[in-house]
N, C-alpha and C positions, 0 to 999 in steps of 0.2 A: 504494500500500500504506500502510495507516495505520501514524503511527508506532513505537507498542507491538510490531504484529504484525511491523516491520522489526528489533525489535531478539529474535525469536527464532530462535534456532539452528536452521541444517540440520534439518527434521523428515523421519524415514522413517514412512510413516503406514498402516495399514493398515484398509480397509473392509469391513466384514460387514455386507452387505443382499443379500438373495435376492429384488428386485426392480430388474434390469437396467438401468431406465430411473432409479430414484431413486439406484442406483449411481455412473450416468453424469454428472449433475447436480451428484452430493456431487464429485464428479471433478473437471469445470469449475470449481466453485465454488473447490477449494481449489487448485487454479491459478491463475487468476486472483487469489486471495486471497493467497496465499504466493510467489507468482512461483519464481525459485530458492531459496525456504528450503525449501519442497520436492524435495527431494533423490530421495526412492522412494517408490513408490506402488504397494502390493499390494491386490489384492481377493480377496472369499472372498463364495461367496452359501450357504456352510451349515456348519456347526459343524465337521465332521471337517474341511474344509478351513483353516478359520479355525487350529482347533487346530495343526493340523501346519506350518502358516505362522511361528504364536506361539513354537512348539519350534524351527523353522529360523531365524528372524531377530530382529535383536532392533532392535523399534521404536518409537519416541518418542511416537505416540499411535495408537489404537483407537478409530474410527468404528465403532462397534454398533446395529445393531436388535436389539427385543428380540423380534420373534416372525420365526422363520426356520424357512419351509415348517412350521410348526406346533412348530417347535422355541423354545425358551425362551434369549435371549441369557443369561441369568441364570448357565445351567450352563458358560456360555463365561466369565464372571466369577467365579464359583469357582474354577476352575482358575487363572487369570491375577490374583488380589488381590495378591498378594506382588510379581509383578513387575514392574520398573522401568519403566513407560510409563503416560500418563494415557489416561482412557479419556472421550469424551464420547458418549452415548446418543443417539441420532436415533428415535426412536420415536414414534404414536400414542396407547400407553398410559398417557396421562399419571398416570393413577391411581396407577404403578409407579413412580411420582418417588421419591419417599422409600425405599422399599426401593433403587435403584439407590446412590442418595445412598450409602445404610451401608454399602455397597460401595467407597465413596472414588472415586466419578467425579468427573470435573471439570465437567462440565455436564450439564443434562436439554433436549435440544432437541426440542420438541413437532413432529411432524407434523400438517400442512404449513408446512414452513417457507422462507424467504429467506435471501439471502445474509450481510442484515446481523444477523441471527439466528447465522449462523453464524463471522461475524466477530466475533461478540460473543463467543462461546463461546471462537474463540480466542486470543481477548486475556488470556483468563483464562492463560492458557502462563506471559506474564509477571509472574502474580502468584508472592506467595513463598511456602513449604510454609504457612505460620501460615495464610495468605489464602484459599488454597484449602480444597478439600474434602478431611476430615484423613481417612487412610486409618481404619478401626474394625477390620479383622480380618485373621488372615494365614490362608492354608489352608493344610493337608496333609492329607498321603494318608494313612486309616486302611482298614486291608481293602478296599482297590479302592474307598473309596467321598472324595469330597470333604470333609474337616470344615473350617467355619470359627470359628476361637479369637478371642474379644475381645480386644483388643489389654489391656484394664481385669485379663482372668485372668493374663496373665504377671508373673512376680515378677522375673528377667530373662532373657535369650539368651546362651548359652555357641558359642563357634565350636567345626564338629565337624569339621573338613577341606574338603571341597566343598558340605558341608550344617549346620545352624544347629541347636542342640537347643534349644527352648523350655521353661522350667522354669516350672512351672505356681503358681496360688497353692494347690491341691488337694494339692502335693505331687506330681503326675506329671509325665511330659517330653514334649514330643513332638517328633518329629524334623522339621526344616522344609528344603525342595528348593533352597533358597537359599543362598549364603554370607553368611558377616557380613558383609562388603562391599558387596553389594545391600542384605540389609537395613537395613544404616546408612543408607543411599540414600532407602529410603522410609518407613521408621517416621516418628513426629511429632517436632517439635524437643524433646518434653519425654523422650525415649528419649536417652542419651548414651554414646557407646563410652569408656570408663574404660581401656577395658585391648586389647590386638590381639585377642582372644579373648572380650570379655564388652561386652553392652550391658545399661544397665540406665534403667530407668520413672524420673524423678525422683519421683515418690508413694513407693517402695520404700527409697530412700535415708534413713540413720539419722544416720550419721557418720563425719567422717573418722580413720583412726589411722596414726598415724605409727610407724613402728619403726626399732631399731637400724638401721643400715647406708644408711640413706634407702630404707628401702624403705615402702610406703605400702600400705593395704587400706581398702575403703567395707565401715561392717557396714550391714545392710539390717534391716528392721524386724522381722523374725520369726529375727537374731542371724546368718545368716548372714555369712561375710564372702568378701571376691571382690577379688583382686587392683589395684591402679590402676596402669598405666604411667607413668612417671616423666616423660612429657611431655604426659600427660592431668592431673598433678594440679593442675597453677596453673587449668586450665581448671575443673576441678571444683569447684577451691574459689571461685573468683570466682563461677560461674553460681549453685553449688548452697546455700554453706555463707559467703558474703560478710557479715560482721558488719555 
């Protein structure tokens, strides 16, 4: 095992191909490849199974094709942006590179491929969020249909209990399936939780104000202001506001 890919964590990993034999392949390959850092290994060869999979366990990365029995992995990546696990593409459609990309995969690996193709893809585990491929959108659920939000439209994320409400730059919210805890997870390093309840874009930040009592607030560029926890502020002020 090479050494990059020795120093990754237990992976639970899950494969979506609806062809048996290229299934069986991705199979060997990341056994061999990962010996015991492969931990579990689920397979799906079509979208409602993948989904219900994705809903019951929660897994460290996602081998995808993107054409299943005529179905589009695309719509199995919509639902799954926001969540905690990196996704690498196994696909022919190389054309589909770049659209996958702004979905925040970790790799595009062209069909037909080899092993050291795929060891290469996952060495990429051990790089850091900056290195990788930066997530661009989160989804929610609007009227039963998928929307995905630019990460560039939110002004910041307020925590709502078991779910995230995203405050728009348009002035609207939208409700996200996530808690603030996940999403701190995977937004980009330029996203920073200030508060147990608010994360916020560093583009949106204006300034810091101090108040009686020690208490502290970040106003943000269009005047709002948003609380800072008393053991985020040394942090904010070194990253954001360091003279």
């Amino acid at each position: 095992m090479d050494d990059s890919i020795q120093s990754i964590l237990g992976l639970k990993v899950l494969i979506v191909e609806d062809e048996a034999r290229i299934a069986r392949r991705i199979e060997r390959l990341l056994n061999a490849l990962l010996g015991k850092k492969l931990v579990k290994l689920l397979k799906a060869d079509d979208l409602a199974k993948a989904t219900q999979l994705l809903a019951e366990e929660d897994i460290d990365l996602l081998l995808l094709d993107l054409n299943l029995n005529g179905s589009s992995g695309f719509d199995l990546l919509k639902q799954a942006t926001a969540q905690s696990f990196h996704t690498i593409i196994i696909s022919a459609y190389e054309e589909q590179a770049i659209t996958a990309f702004e979905y925040g995969v970790l790799d595009f690996i062209p069909k037909p491929f080899n092993a050291a193709r795929l060891e290469k893809a996952l060495k990429r585990l051990t790089q850091t969020q900056s290195e990788a491929a930066a997530l661009r959108y989160l989804a929610v659920r609007k009227r039963q249909q998928i929307q995905l939000i630019d990460l560039q439209e939110i002004k910041y994320i307020q925590g709502a209990g078991i779910y995230s409400e995203l405050h728009l730059q348009d002035g609207t919210t939208a409700l996200h399936n996530k808690t603030l805890d996940r999403l701190a997870q995977l937004l980009p390093l330029s996203f920073l939780r200030i508060h147990k309840s608010y994360i916020v874009p560093q583009r949106e930040a204006e300034a810091l104000i101090i108040q009686a009592g020690g208490k502290y607030q970040l106003r943000l560029k269009d005047d709002s202001l948003l609380p800072i926890g008393r053991t985020r502020y040394k942090q904010l002020k070194k990253e954001w506001f360091a003279e």
